[in-house]
C-alpha atoms as an extended CHARMM CRD file, in Angstrom:
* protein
*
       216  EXT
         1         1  UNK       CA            -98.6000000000     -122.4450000000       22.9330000000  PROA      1               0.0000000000
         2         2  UNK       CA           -101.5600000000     -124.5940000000       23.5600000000  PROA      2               0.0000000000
         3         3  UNK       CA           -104.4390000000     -123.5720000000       21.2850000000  PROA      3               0.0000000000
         4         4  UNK       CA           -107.1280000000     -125.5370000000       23.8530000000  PROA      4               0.0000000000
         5         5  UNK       CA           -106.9630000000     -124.5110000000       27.4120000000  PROA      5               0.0000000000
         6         6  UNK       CA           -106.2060000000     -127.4690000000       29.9510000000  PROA      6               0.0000000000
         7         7  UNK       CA           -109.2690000000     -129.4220000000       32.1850000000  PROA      7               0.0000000000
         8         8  UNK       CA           -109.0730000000     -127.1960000000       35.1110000000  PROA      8               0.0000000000
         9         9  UNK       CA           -109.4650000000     -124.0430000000       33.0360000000  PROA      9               0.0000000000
        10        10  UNK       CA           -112.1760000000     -125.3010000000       30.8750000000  PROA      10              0.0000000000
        11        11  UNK       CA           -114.0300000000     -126.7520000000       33.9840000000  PROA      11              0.0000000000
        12        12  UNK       CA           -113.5930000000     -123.1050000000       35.6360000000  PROA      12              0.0000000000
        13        13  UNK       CA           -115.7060000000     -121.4770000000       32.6060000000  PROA      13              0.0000000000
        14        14  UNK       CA           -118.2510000000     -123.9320000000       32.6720000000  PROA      14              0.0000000000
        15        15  UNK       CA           -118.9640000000     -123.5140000000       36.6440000000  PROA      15              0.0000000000
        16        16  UNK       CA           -119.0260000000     -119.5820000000       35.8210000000  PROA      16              0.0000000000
        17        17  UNK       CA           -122.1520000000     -117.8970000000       35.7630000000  PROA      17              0.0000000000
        18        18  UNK       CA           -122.6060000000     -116.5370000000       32.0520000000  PROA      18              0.0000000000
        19        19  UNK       CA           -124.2360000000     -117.6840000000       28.8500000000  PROA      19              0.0000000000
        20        20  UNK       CA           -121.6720000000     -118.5990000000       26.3420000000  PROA      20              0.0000000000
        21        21  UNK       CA           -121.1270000000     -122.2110000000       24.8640000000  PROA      21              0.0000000000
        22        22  UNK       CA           -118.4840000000     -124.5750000000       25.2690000000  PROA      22              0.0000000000
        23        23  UNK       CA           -118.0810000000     -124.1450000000       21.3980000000  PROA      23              0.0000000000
        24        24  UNK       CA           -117.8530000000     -120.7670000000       21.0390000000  PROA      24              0.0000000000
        25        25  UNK       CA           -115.7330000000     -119.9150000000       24.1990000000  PROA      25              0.0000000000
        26        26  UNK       CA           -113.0680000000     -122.8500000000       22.7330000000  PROA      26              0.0000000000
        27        27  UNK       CA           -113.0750000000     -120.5140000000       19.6220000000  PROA      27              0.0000000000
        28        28  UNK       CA           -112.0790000000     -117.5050000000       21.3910000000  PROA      28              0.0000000000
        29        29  UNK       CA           -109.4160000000     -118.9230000000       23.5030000000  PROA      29              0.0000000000
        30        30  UNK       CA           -107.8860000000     -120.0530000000       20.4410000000  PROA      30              0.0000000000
        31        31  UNK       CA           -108.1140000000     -116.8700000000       19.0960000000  PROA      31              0.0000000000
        32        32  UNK       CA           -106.4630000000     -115.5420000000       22.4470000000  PROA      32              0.0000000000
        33        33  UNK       CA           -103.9100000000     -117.9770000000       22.3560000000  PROA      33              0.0000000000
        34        34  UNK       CA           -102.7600000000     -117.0360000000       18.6230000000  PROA      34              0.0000000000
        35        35  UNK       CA           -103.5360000000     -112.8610000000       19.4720000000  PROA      35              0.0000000000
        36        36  UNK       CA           -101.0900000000     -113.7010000000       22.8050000000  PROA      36              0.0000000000
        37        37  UNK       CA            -98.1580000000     -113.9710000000       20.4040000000  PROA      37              0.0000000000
        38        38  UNK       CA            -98.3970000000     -110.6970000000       19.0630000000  PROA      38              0.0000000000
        39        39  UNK       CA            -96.8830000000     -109.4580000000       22.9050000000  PROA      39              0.0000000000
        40        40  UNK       CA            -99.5080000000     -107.2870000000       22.9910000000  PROA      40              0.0000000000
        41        41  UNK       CA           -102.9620000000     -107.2350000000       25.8950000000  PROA      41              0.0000000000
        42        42  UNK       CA           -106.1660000000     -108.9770000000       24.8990000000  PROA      42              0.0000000000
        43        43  UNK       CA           -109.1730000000     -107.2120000000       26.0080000000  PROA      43              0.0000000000
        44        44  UNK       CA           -112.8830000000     -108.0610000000       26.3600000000  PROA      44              0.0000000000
        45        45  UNK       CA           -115.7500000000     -105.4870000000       26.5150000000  PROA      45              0.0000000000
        46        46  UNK       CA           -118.4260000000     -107.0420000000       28.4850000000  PROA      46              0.0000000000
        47        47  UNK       CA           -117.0950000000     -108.8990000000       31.9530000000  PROA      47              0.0000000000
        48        48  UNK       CA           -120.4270000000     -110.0980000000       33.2810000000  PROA      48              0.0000000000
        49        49  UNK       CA           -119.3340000000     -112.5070000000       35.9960000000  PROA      49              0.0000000000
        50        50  UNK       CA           -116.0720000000     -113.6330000000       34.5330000000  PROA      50              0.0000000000
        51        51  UNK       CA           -117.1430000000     -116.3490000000       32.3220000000  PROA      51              0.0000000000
        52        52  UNK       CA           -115.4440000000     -115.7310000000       29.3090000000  PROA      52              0.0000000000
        53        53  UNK       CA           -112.8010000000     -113.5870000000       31.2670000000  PROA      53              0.0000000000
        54        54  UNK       CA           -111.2890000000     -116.8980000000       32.4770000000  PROA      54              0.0000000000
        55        55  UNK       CA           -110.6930000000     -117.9610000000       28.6530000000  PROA      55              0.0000000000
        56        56  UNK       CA           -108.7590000000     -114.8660000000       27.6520000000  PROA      56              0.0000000000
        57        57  UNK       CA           -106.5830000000     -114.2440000000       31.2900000000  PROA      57              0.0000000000
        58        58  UNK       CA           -105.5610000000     -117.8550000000       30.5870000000  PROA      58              0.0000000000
        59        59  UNK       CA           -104.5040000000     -117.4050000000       27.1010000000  PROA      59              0.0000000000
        60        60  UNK       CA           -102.7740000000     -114.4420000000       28.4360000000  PROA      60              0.0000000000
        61        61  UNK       CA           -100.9020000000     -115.9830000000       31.3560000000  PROA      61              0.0000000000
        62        62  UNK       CA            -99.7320000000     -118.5200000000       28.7460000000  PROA      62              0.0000000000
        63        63  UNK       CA            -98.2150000000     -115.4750000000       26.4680000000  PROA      63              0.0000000000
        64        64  UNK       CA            -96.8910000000     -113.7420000000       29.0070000000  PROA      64              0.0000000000
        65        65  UNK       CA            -99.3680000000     -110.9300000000       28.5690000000  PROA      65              0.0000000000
        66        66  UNK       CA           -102.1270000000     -109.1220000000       30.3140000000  PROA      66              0.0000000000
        67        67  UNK       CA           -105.6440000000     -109.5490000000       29.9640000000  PROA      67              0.0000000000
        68        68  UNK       CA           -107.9500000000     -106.3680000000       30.0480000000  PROA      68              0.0000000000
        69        69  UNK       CA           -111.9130000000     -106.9040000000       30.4770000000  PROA      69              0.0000000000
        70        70  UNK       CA           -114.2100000000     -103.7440000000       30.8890000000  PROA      70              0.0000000000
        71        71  UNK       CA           -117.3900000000     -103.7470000000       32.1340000000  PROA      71              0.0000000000
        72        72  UNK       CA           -119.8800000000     -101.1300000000       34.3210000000  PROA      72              0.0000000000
        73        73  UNK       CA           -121.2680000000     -103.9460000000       36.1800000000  PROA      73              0.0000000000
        74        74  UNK       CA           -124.8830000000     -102.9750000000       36.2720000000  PROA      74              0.0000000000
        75        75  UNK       CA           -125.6890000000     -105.0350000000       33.5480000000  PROA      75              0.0000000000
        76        76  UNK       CA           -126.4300000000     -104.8240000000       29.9400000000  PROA      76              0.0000000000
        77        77  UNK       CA           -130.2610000000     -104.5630000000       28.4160000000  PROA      77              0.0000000000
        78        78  UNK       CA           -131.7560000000     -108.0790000000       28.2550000000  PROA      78              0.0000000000
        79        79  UNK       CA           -130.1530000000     -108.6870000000       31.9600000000  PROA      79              0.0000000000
        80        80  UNK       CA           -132.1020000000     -106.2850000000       34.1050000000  PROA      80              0.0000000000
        81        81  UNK       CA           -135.0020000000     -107.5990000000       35.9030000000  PROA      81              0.0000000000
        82        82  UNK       CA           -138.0190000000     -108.7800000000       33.9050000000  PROA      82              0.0000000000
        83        83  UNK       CA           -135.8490000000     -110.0340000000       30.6260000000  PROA      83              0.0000000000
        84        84  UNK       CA           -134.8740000000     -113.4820000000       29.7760000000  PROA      84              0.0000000000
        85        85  UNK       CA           -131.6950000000     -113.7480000000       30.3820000000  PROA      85              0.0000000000
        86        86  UNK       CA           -132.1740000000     -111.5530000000       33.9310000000  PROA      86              0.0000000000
        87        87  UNK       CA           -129.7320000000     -113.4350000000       36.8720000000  PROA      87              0.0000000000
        88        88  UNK       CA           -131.5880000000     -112.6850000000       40.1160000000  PROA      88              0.0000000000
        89        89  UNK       CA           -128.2910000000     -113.8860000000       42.4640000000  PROA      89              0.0000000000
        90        90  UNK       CA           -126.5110000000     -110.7880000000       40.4430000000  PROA      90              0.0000000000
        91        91  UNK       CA           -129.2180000000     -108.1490000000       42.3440000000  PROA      91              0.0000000000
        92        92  UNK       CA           -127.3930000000     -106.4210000000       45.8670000000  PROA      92              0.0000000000
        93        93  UNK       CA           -130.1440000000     -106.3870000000       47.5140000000  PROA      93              0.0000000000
        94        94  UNK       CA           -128.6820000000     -103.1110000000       49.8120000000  PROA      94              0.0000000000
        95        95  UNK       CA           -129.1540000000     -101.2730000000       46.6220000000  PROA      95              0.0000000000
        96        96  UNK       CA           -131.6890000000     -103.1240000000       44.4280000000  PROA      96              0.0000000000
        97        97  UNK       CA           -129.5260000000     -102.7180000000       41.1020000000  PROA      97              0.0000000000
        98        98  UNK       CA           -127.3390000000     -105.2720000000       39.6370000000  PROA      98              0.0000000000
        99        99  UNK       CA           -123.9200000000     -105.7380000000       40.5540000000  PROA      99              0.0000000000
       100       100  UNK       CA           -122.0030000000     -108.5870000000       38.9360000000  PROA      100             0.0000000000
       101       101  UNK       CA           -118.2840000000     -106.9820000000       39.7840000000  PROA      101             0.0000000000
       102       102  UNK       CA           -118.1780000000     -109.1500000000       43.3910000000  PROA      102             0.0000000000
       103       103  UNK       CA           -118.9490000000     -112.2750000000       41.5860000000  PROA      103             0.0000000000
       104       104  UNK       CA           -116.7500000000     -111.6900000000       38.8830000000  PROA      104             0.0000000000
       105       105  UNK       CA           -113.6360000000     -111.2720000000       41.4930000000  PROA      105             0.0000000000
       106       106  UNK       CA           -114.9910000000     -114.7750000000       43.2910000000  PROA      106             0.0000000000
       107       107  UNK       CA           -114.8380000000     -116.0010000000       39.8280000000  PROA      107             0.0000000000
       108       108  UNK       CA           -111.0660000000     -114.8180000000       38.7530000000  PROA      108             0.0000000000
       109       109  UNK       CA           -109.8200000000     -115.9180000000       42.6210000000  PROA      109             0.0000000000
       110       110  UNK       CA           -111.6940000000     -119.8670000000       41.8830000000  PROA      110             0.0000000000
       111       111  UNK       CA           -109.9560000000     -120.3120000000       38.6840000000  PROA      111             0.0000000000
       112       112  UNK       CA           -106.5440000000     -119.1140000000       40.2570000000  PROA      112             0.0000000000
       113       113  UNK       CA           -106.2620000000     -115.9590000000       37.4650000000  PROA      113             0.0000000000
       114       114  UNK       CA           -106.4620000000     -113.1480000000       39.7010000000  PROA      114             0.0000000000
       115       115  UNK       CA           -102.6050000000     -111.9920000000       38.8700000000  PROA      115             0.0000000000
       116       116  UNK       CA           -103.7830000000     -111.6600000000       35.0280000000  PROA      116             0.0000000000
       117       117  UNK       CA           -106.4500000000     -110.2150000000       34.5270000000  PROA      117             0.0000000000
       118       118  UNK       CA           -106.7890000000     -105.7970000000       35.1950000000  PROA      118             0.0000000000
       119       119  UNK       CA           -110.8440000000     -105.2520000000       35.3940000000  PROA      119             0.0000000000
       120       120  UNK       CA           -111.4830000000     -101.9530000000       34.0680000000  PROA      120             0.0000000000
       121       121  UNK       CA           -114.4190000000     -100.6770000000       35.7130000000  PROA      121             0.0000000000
       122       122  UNK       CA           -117.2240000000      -98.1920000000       33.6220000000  PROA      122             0.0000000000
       123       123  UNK       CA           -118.8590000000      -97.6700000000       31.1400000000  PROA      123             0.0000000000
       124       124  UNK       CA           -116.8510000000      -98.8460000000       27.4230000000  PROA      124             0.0000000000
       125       125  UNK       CA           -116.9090000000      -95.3850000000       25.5010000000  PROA      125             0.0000000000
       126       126  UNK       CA           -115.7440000000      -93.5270000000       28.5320000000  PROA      126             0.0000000000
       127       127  UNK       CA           -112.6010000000      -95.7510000000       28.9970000000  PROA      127             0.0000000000
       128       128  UNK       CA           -112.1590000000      -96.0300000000       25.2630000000  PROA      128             0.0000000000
       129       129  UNK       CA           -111.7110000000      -91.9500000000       25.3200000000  PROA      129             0.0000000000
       130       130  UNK       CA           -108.7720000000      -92.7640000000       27.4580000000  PROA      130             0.0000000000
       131       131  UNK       CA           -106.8130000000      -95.5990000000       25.7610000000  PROA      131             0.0000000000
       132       132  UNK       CA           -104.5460000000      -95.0950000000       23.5050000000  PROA      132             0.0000000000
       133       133  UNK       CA           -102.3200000000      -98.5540000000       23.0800000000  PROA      133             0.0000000000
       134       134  UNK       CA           -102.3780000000     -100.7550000000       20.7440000000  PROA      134             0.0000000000
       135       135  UNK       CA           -104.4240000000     -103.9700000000       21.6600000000  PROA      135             0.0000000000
       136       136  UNK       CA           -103.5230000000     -107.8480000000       20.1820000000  PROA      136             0.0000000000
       137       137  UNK       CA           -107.1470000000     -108.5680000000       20.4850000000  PROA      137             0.0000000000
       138       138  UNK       CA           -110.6500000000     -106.6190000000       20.8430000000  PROA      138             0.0000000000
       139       139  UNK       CA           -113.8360000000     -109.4450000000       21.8920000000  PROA      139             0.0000000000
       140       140  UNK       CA           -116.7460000000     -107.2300000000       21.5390000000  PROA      140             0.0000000000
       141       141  UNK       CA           -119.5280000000     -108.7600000000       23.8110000000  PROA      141             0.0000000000
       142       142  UNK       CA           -121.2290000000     -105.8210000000       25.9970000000  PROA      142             0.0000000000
       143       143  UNK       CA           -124.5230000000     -104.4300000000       25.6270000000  PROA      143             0.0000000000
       144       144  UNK       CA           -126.8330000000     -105.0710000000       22.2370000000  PROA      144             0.0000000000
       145       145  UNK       CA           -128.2470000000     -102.0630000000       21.1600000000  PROA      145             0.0000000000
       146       146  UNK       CA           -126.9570000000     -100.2110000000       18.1650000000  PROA      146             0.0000000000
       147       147  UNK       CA           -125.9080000000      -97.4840000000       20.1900000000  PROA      147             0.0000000000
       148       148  UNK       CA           -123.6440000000      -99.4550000000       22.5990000000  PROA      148             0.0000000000
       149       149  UNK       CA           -122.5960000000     -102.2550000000       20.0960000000  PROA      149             0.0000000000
       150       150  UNK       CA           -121.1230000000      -99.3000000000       17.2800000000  PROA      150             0.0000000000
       151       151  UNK       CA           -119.6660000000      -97.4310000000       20.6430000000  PROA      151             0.0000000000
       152       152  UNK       CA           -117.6680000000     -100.8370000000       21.6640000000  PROA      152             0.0000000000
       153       153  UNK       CA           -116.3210000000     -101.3820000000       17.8630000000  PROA      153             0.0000000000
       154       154  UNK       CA           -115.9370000000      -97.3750000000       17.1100000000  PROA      154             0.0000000000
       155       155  UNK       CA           -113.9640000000      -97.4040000000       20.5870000000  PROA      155             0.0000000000
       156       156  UNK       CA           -112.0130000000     -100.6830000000       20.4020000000  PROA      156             0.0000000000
       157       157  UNK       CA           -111.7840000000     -101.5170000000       17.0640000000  PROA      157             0.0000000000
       158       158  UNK       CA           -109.1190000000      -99.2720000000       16.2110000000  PROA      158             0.0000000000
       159       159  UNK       CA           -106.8660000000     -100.0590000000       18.6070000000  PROA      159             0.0000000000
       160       160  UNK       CA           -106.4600000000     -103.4560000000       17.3820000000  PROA      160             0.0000000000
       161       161  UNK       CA           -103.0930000000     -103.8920000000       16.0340000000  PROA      161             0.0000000000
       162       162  UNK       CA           -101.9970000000     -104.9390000000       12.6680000000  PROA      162             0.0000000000
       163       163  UNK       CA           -102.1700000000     -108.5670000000       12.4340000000  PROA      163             0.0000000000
       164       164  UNK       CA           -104.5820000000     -108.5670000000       15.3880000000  PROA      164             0.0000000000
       165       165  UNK       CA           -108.2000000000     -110.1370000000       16.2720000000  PROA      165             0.0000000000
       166       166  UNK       CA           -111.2790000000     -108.7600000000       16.4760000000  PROA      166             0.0000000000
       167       167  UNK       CA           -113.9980000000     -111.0880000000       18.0110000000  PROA      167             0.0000000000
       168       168  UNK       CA           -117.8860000000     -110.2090000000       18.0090000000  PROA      168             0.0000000000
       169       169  UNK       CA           -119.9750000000     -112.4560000000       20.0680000000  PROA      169             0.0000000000
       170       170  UNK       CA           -123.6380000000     -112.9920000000       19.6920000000  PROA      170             0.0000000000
       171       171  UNK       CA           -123.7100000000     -112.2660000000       15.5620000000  PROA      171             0.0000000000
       172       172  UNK       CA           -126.8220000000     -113.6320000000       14.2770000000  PROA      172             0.0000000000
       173       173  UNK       CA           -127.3600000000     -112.7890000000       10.5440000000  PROA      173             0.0000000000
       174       174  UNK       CA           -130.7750000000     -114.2490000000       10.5450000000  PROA      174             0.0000000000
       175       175  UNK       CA           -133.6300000000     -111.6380000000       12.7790000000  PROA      175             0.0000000000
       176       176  UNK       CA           -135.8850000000     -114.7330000000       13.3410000000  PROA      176             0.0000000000
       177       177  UNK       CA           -132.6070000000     -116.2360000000       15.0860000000  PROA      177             0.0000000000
       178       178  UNK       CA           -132.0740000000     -113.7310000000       17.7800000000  PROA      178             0.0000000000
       179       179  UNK       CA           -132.9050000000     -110.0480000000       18.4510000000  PROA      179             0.0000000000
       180       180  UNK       CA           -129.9800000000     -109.6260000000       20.8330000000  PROA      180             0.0000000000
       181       181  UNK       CA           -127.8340000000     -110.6150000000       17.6520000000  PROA      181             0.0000000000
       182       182  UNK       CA           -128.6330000000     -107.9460000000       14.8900000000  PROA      182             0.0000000000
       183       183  UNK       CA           -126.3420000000     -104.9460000000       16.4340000000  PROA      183             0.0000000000
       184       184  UNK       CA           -123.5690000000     -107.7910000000       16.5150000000  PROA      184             0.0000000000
       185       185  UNK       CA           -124.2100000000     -108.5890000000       13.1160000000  PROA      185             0.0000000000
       186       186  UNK       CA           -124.3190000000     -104.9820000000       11.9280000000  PROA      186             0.0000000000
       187       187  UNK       CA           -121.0940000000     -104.0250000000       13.5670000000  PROA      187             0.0000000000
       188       188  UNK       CA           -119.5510000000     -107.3900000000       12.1380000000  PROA      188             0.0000000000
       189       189  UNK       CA           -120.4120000000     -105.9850000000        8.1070000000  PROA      189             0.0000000000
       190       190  UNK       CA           -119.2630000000     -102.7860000000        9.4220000000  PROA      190             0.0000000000
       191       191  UNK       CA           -115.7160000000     -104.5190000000       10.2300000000  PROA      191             0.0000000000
       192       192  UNK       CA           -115.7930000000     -106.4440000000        6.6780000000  PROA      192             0.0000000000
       193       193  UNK       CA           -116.8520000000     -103.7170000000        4.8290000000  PROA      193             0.0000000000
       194       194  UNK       CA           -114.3570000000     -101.0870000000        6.4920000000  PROA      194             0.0000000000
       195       195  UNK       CA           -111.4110000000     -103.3450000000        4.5450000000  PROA      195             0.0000000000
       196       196  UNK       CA           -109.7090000000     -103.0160000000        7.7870000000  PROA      196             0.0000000000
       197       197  UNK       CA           -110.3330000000     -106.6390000000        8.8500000000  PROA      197             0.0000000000
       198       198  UNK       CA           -111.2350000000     -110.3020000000        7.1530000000  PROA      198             0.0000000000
       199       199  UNK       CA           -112.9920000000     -112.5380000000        8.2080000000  PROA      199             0.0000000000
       200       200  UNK       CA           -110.7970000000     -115.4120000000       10.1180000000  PROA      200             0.0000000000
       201       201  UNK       CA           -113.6930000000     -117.9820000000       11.4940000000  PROA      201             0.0000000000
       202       202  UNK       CA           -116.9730000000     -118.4630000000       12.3740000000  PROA      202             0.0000000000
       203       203  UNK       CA           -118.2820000000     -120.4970000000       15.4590000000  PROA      203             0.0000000000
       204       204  UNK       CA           -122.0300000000     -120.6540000000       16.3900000000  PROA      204             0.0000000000
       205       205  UNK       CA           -122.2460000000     -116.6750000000       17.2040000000  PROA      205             0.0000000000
       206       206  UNK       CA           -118.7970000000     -116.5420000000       17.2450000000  PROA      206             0.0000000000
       207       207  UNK       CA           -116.8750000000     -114.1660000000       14.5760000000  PROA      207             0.0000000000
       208       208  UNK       CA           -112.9690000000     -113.9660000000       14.7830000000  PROA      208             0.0000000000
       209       209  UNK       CA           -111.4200000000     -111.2540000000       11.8740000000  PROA      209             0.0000000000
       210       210  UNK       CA           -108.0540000000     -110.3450000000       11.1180000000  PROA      210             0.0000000000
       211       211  UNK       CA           -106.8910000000     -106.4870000000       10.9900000000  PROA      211             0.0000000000
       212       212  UNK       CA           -105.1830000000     -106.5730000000        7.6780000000  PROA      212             0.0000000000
       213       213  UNK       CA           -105.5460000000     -102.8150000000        6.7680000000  PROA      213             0.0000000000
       214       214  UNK       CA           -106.3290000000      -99.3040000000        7.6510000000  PROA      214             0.0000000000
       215       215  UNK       CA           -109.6040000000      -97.4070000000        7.3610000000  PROA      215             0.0000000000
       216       216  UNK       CA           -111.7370000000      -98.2510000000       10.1410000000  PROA      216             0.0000000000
């Protein structure tokens, strides 16, 4: 299996609406691609508008595996109105709240993905409740607070199978850097320090870790 996704796959994510690098988003697909051989889903936590979602249903189509992304659509902290990285286009205006799930779907149907990809609609915790299967990879990228980013790993995190991947986006050790990035970065030392995973890889914001143990 290919551990860089062809042209028309990579050109997809970088006509998506979303905010991760080229970099970073060839760093998770080659995550996905090695996690796809475990026969097992990948799933993200944090959809946005498809973006990344177009990395992992491609690594997953290549496995012969399904790709799982969850999201509530309305938007995570730092996107709602009035915030840097706020999207007006993802506003319905009917309803004046955000609503990124039609975009994502326009998305998915551009980059031909549609069949791979189930989009698991609420919010994280609530869905986590409910699974119970284990998972070839976890990408933690929803909302930054401390409350939501420890709900996404305590949820996820251990569902992620032995040999697994467990991928935190937006982990910025450094305060100064980025204060979207210091519930990442906690929940990342929470992995390490659990002795459930190792570290694996680092890209930009990027962390990939291995579930080599028990204990989280």
């Amino acid at each position: 299996m290919s551990m860089v996704p062809e042209p028309g796959i990579l050109a997809a994510f970088e006509a998506a609406k979303g905010f991760m690098p080229a970099d970073e988003g060839l760093a998770l697909y080659a995550a996905a691609a090695e996690a796809g051989r475990l026969g097992l889903p990948l799933l993200e936590i944090g959809t946005y508008c498809g973006r990344s979602t177009i990395l992992l249903a491609d690594a997953a189509r290549t496995a012969g595996v399904t790709a799982l992304t969850v999201d509530h659509h309305r938007g995570s902290e730092e996107q709602q109105p009035g915030w840097d990285y706020h999207d007006p286009e993802t506003v319905a205006p009917e309803l004046g709240l955000m609503d990124t799930l039609p975009i994502f779907r326009r998305t998915l149907h551009r980059a031909g993905l549609e069949d791979h990809v189930v989009a698991l609609v609420g919010r994280s915790p609530r869905i986590a409740a409910l699974w119970a299967a284990p998972l070839a990879l976890v990408f933690i990228d929803g909302g930054h607070t401390d409350e939501h980013a420890t709900a996404d790993y305590e949820g996820w995190a251990p569902h992620v199978a032995e040999g697994g991947l467990l991928v935190i986006h937006d982990v910025f050790p450094d305060p100064v850097d980025e204060f979207t990035g210091q519930a990442p970065h906690r929940i990342h030392q929470r992995a390490l320090a659990s002795g459930a995973f190792t570290d694996v890889s680092a890209t930009g914001s990027l962390r990939v870790l291995r579930r080599t143990g028990a204990g989280i």
